[in-house]
C-alpha positions as CSV (number, residue, x, y, z in Angstrom):
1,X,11.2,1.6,-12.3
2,X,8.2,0.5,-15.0
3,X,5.5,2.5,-15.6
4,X,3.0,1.1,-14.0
5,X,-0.1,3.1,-14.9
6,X,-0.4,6.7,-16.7
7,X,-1.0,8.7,-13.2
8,X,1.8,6.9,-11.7
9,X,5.7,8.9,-11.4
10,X,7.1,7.3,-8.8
11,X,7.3,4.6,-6.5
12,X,8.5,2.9,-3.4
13,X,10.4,-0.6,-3.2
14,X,9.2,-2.3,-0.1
15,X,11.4,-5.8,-0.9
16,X,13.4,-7.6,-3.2
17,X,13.0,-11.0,-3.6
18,X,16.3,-11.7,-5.0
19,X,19.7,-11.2,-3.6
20,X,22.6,-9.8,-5.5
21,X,24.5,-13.3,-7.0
22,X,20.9,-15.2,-7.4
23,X,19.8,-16.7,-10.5
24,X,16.8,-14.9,-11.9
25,X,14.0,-16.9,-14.2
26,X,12.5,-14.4,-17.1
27,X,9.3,-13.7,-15.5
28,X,9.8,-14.5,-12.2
29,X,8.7,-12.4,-9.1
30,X,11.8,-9.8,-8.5
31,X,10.7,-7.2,-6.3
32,X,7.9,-5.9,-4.7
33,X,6.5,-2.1,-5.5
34,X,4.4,0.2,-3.8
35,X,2.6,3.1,-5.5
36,X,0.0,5.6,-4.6
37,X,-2.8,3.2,-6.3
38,X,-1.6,-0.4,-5.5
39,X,1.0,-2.6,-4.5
40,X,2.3,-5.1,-6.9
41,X,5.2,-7.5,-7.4
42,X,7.0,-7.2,-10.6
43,X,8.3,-9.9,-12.4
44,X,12.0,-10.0,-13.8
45,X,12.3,-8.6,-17.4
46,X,15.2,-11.3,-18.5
47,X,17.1,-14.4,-17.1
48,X,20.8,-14.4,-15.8
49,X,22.1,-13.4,-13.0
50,X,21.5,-10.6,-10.2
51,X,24.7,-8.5,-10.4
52,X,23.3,-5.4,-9.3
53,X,21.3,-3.6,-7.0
54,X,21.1,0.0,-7.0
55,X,17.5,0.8,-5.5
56,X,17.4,-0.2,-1.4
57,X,13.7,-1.4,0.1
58,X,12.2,1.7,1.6
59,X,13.2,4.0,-1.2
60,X,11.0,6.2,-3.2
61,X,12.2,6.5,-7.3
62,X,11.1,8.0,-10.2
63,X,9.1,5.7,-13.1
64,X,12.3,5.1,-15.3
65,X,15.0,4.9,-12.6
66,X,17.1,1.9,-13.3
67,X,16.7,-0.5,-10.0
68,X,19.2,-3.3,-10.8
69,X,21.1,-4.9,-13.2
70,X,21.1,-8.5,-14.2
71,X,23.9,-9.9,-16.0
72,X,23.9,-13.0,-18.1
73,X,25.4,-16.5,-17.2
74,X,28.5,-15.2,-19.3
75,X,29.0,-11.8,-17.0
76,X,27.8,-13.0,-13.6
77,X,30.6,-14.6,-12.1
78,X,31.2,-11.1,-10.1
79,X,28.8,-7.9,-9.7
80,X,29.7,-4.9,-11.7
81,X,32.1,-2.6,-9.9
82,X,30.5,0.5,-8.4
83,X,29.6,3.4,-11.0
84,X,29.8,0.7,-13.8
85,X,27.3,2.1,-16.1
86,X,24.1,-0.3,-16.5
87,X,24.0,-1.0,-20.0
88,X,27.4,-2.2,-20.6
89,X,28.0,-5.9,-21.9
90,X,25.1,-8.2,-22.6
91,X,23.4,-7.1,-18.6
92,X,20.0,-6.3,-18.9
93,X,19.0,-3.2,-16.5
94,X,15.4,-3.4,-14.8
95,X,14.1,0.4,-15.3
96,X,11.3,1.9,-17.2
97,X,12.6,2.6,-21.2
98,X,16.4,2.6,-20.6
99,X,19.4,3.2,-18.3
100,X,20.7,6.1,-20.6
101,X,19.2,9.0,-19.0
102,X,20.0,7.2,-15.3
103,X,22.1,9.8,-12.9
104,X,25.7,8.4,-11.8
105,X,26.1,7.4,-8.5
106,X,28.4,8.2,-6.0
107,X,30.6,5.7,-4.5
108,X,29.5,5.1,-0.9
109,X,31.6,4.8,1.6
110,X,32.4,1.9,3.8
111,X,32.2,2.7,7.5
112,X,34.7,3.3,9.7
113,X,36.4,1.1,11.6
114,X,36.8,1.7,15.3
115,X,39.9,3.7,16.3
116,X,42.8,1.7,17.6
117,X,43.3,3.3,21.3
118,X,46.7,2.7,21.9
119,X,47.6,4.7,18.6
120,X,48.4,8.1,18.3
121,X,45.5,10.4,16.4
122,X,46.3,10.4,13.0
123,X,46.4,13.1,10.3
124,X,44.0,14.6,8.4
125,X,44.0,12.3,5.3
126,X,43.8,14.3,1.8
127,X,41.3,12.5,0.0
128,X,42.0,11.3,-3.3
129,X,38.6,12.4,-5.5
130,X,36.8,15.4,-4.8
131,X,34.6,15.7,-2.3
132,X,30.7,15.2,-3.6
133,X,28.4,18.4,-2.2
134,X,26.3,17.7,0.2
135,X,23.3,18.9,-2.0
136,X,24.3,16.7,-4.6
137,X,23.2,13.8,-1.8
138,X,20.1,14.9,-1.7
139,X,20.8,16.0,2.5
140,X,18.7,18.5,3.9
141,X,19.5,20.5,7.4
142,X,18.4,19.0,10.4
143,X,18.4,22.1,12.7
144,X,14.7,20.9,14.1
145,X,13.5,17.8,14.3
146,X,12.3,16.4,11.3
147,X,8.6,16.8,10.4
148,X,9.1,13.4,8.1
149,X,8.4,13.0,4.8
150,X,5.0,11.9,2.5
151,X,4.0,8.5,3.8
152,X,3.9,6.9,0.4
153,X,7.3,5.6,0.7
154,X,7.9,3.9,4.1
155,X,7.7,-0.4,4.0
156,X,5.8,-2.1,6.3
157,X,9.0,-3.9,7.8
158,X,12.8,-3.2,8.0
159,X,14.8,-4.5,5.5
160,X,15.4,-8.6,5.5
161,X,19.4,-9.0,6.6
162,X,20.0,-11.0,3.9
163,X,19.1,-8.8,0.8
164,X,19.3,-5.5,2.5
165,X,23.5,-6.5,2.8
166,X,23.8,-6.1,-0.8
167,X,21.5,-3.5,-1.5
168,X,22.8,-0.7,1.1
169,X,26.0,-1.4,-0.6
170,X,24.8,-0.7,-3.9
171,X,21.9,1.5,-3.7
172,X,22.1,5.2,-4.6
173,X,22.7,8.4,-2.8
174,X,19.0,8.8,-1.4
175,X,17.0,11.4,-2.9
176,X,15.9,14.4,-1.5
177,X,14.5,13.9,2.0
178,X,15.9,11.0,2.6
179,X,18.5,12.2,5.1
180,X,19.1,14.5,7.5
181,X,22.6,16.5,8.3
182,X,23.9,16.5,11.8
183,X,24.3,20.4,13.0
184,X,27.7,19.9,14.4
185,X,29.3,17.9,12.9
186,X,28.3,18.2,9.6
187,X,27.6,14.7,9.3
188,X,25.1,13.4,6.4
189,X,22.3,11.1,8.4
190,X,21.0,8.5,5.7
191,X,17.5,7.3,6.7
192,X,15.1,5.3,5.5
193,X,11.4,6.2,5.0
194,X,10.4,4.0,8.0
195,X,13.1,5.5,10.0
196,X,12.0,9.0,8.9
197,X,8.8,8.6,10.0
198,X,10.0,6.9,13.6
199,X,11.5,10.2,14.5
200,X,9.4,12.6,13.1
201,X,6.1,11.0,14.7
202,X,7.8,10.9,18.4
203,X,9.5,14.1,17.5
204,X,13.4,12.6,18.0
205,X,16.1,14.3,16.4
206,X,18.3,11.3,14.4
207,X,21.4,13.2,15.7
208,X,20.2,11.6,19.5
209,X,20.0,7.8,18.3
210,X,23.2,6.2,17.7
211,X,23.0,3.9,14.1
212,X,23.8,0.6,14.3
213,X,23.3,-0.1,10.0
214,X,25.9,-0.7,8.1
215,X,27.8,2.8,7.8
216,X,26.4,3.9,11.3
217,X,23.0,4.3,9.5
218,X,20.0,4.7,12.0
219,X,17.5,1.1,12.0
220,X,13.9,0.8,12.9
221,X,15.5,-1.1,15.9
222,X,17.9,1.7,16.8
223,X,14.8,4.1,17.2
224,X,12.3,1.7,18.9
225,X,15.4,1.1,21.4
226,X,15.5,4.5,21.9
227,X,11.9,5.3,22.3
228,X,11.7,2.1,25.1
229,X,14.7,3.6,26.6
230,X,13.0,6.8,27.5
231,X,9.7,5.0,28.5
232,X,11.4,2.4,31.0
233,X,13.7,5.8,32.6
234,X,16.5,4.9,30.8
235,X,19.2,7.7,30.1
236,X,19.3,7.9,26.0
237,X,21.4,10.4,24.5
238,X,19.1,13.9,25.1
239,X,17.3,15.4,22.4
240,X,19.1,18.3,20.4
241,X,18.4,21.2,19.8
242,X,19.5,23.8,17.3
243,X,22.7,24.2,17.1
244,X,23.8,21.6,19.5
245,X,26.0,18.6,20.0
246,X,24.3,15.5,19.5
247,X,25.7,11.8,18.8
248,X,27.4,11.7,15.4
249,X,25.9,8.8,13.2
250,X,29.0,6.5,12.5
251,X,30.4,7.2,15.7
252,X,33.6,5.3,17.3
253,X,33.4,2.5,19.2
254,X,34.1,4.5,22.2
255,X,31.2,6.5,21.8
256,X,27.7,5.7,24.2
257,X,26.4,2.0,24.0
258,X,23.5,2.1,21.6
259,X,19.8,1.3,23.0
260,X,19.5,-2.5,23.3
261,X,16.9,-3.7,20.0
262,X,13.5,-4.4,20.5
263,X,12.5,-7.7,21.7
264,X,9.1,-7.9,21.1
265,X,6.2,-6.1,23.1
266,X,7.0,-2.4,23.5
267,X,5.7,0.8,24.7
268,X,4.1,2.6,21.7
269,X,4.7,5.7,21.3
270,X,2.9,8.2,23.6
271,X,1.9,5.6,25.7
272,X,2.7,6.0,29.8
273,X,1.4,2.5,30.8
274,X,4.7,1.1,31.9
275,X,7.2,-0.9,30.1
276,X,6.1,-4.1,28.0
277,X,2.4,-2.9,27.8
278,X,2.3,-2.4,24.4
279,X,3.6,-2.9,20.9
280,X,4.2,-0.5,18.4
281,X,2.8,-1.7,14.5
282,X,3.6,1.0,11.9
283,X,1.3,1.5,9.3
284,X,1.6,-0.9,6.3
285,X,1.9,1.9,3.0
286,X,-1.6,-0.1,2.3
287,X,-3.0,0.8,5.6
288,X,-1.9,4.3,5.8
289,X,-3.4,5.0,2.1
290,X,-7.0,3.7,3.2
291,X,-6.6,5.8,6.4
292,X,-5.8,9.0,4.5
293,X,-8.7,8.2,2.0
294,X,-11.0,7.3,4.2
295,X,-10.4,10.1,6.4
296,X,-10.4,12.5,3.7
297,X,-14.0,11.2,2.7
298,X,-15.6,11.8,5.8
299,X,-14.0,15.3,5.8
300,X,-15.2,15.9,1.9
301,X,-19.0,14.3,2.0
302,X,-22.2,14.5,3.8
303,X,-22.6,10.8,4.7
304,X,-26.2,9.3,5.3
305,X,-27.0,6.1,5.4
306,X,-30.5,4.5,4.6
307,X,-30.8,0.4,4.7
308,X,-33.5,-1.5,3.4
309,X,-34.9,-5.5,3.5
310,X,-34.3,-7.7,0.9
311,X,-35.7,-11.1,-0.2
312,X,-33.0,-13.0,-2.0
313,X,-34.7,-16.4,-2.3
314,X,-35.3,-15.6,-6.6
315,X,-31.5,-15.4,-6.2
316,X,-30.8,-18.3,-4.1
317,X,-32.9,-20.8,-6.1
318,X,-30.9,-19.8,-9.4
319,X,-28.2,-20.4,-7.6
320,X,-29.3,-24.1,-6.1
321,X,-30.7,-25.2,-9.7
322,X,-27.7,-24.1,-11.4
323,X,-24.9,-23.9,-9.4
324,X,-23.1,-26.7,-9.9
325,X,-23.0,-26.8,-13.7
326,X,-21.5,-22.8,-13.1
327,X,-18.8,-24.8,-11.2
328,X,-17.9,-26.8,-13.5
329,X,-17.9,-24.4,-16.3
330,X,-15.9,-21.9,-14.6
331,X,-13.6,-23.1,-11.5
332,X,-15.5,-21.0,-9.0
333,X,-18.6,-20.6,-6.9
334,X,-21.7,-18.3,-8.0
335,X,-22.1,-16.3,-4.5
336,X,-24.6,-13.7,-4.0
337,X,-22.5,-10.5,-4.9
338,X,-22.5,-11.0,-8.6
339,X,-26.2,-10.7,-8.2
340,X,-25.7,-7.9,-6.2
341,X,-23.3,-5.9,-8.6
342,X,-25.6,-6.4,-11.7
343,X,-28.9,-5.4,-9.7
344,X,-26.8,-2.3,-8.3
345,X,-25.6,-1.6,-11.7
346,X,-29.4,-1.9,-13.3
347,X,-30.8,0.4,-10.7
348,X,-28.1,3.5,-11.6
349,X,-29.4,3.2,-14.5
350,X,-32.6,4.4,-13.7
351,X,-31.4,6.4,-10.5
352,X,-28.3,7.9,-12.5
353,X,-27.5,10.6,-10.1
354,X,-26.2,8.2,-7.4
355,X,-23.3,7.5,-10.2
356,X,-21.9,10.7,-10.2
357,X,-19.4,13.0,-8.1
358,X,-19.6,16.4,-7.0
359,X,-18.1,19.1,-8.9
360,X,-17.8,23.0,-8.0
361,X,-21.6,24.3,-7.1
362,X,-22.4,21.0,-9.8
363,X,-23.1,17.2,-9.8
364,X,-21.3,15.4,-12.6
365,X,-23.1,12.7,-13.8
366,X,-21.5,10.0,-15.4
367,X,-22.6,8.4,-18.7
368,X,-20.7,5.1,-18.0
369,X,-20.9,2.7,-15.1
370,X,-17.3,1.4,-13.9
371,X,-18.3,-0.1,-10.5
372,X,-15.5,-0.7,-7.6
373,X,-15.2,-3.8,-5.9
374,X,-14.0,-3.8,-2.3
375,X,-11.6,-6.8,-2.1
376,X,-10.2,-8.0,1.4
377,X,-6.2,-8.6,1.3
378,X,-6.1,-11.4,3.6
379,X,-6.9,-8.8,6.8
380,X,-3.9,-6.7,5.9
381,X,-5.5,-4.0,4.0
382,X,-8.5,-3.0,1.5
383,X,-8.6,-2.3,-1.8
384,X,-11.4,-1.2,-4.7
385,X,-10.4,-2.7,-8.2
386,X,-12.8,-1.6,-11.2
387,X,-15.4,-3.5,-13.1
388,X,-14.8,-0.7,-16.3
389,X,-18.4,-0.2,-17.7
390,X,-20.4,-3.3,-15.7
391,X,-23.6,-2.2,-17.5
392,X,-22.6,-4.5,-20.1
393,X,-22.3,-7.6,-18.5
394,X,-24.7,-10.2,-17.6
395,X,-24.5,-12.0,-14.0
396,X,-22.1,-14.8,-15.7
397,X,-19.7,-11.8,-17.2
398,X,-20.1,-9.5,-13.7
399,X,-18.9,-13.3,-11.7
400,X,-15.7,-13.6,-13.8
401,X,-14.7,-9.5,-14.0
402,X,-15.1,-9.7,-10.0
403,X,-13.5,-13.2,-10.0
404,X,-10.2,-12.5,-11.7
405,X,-10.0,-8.9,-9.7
406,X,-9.9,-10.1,-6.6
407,X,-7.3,-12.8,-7.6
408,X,-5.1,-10.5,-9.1
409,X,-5.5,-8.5,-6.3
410,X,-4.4,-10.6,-3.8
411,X,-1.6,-11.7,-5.7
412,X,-0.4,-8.3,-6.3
413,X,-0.6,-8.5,-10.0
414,X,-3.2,-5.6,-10.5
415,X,-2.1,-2.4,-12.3
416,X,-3.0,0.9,-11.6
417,X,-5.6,1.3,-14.2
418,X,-7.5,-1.2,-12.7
419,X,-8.5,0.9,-9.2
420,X,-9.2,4.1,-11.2
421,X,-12.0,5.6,-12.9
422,X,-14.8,4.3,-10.4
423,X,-17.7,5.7,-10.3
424,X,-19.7,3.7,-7.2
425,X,-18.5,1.3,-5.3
426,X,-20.4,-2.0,-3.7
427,X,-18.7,-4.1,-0.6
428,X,-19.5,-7.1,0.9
429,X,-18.6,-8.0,4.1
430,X,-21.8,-10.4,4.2
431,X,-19.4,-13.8,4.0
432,X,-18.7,-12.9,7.8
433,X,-22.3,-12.9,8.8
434,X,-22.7,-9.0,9.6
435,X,-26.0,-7.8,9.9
436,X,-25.9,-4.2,8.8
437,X,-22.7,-2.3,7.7
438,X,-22.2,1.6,7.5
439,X,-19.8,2.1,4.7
440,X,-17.6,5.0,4.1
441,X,-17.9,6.6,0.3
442,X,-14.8,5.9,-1.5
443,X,-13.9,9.1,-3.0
444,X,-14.7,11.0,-5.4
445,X,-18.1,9.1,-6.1
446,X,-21.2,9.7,-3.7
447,X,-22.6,6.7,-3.3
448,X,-21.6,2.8,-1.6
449,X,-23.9,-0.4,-1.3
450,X,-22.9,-3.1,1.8
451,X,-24.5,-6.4,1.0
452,X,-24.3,-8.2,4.8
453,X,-25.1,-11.2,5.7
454,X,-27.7,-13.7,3.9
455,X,-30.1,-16.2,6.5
456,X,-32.6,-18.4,6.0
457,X,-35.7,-16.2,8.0
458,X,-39.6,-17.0,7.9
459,X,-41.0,-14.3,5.6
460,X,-44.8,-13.5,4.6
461,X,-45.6,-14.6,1.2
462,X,-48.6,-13.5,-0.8
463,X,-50.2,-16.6,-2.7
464,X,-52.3,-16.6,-6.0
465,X,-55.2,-16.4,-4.5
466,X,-54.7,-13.1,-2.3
467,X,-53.9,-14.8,1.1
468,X,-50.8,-14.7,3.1
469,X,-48.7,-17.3,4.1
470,X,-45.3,-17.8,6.1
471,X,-42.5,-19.5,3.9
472,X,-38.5,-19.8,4.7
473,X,-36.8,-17.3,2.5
474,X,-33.2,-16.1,2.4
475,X,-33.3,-12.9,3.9
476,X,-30.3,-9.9,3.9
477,X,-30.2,-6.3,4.1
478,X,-28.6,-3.6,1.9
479,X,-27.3,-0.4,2.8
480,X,-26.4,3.0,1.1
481,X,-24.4,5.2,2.2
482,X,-24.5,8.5,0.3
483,X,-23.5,12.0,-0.2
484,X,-26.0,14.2,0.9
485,X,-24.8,17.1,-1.2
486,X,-25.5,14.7,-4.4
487,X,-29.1,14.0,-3.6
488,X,-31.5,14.1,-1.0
489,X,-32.7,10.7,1.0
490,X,-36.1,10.3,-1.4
491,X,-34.1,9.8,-4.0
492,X,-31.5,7.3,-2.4
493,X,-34.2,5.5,-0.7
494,X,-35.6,4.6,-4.1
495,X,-32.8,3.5,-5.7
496,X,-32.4,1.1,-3.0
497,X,-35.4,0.3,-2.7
498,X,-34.9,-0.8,-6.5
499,X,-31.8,-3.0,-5.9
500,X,-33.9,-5.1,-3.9
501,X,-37.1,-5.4,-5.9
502,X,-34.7,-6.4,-8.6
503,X,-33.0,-9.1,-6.3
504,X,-36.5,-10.1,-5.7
505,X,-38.2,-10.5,-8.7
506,X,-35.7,-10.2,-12.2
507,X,-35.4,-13.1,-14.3
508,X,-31.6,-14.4,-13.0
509,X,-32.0,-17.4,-15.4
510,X,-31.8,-15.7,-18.2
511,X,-28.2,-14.4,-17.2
512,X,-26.4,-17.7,-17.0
């Protein structure tokens, strides 16, 4: 696992896109990582061949955990056996510094076949190597149901057929929640994080579902079985309770008939419509970390909101006279929110409390600006990248730092480093046409601009010679949304009050 920011210890694969036996390209997109800051696909760290994988999607390591092995064109004509260490030969081992300080992994066992019934029961086989403790798997007791586990590592689908084959066979014991232990038979329940949180949400202990994985491991399609199975008055296996029998995972094939899989629409969870009303969606890692923060921030701040008018026609103008030559010269269109950012950034500096976060009984006000750009991931989720200190860029500079963030954000090629250190944030939902937006305050700053929508409105115009007249201008409003406990609505009102006079009337020219 790289280190993929200084904050960042751990991480979460959500999909490989390489099977074990592929051929890998140095560079080349391998698998797909989830963090507590950002998702981001990480590209291969030599060429050969994929001979190993020892970290399964869904699973949470530490930074420095040795994922997989890739072998060169000399070593790849079979994968490594299991418990092979990672650095022998000329493989090359995708972790963080090395695979030296990487724990050994246990062998995992194949799953049983089903019993012949015409033979007699057979003896107690001695096995050949000790038996591994069950701490050692990282199993906890499962004498309640389980409560689940943090939310940072569950993917937002079950594992593709193809890929997730090699990797359950090779991937490590999971870590410590990452199973349960059936209470009586002993028996250690692997789940995955998605799994995890199935059960713990709709409060089902895993010893009631019967696994149809590989091993007898519990799916995402075993549970949501289960849960429509209950809703359409089926007769599931009943829910144990301490101390109980319950379905062993890995059970013969003479045990109950597992839940038929989910064929599309379901009942969600907690719902008592009927059967096929609904459809249960779990949370994306992306969505549930914007739900938890922006949940959080209504809980932590005093949010007010004040909006005012403002006339962007000094803006548009620059951008009819010269937008074609800032085309040419840079690949991409001059929009309005590069205007916006810099007359944002201008205005903190004269209304400097507004770029500051609350402290104990204290307002810490920053010396630098690092404004946060909210970036749309095609509908799927929402992030905030960084412009680090904006107050020294000109509109030109503020259009390529916002330009190559939002690419690199929806590519998934932006590091942790770049969504920290914010200190206000500005969003613009305006290319939809909204009229006024209500932001929330991303934490731990107390203030958000929403630049909406942009028309072409008559306007009253004052001419040289002191008389009024009504001219077509391009017309928006701005709103702030603000911490209350930071400053008082005077104060916020004039600072955007100031954004728009400086939309309005600053020399834009001169910044191109």
């Amino acid at each position: 696992m790289p280190q993929l920011g200084e904050t960042v210890t751990e991480g979460t694969i959500t999909r490989w896109f390489k099977a074990v036996g592929d051929a890998v390209a140095r560079d080349e997109p391998l698998f797909e990582v989830s963090t507590d800051k950002v998702d981001s696909e990480v590209p291969a760290p030599a060429a050969g061949t994929l001979a190993e994988i020892r970290v399964g999607e869904g699973d949470t390591v530490d930074v420095g955990t040795v994922l997989a092995v890739i072998a060169d064109g000399a070593s790849s004509s079979a994968p490594p056996a299991a418990g092979s260490s990672a650095t022998s030969g000329p493989s090359s081992a995708t972790s963080g510094p090395s695979a030296a300080g990487s724990v050994p992994r246990a062998p995992v066992a194949p799953a049983p076949s089903p019993p012949d019934p015409a033979a007699p029961p057979a003896a107690p086989a001695t096995p050949a190597a000790p038996v591994t403790p069950a701490a050692s798997l990282g199993s906890v007791a499962a004498s309640a149901p389980s409560s689940g586990s943090p939310t940072s590592s569950e993917p937002s689908e079950p594992s593709a057929p193809s890929a997730n084959g090699a990797a359950e066979a090779t991937a490590p014991a999971p870590s410590a929640g990452h199973g349960a232990t059936n209470g009586s038979t002993g028996t250690t329940l692997l789940l995955s994080p998605v799994v995890r949180r199935l059960l713990a949400d709709n409060h089902i202990d895993p010893a009631s579902v019967v696994g149809t994985g590989p091993g007898g491991r519990i799916t995402r399609s075993d549970v949501l079985g289960f849960i429509d199975a209950q809703r359409s008055g089926g007769q599931p296996a009943p829910l144990s309770e301490p101390g109980t029998a319950g379905v062993a995972i890995g059970a013969p094939a003479s045990a109950p008939a597992p839940a038929p899989a989910r064929s599309g629409a379901g009942l969600a969870a907690g719902a008592d419509l009927g059967v096929g009303d609904d459809e249960l969606v779990p949370f994306t890692n992306i969505r549930r970390r914007t739900a938890e923060h922006m949940v959080r921030s209504k809980a932590t701040s005093a949010h007010t909101l004040v909006v005012a008018e403002a006339d962007f026609e000094a803006v548009e103008q620059v951008r009819r006279s010269a937008g074609e030559r800032f085309r040419a010269e840079e690949g991409f269109s001059l929009t309005y929110l590069p205007f916006v950012a810099r007359a944002t950034v201008e205005a903190l500096r004269r209304w400097p409390n507004l770029n500051a976060s609350v402290g104990d009984d204290a307002l810490i006000v920053h010396r630098r600006i690092h404004l946060a750009i909210a970036v749309d991931l095609a509908f799927e989720g929402l992030v905030a990248p960084v412009v680090h200190d904006a107050d020294d860029l000109s509109v030109r500079g503020m259009a390529r730092r916002i330009r190559d963030l939002a690419t690199r954000a929806r590519s998934k090629r932006l590091s942790p480093d770049d969504l920290t250190g914010g200190t206000f944030t500005v969003t613009n939902p305006g290319p939809f046409g909204t009229l006024m937006t209500g932001p929330i305050i991303n934490q731990p700053q107390v203030g958000i601009v929403s630049t909406d929508g942009v028309k072409r409105r008559p306007v009253a115009v004052a001419l040289p010679d002191g008389s009024e007249a009504v001219a077509i201008h391009s017309v928006g409003l701005l709103s702030l949304t603000w911490d209350h406990r930071a400053v008082d609505g005077a104060y916020a009102a004039a600072f955007v009050h100031e954004v728009a006079e400086l939309l309005s009337t600053h020399d834009w020219v001169a910044e191109l």
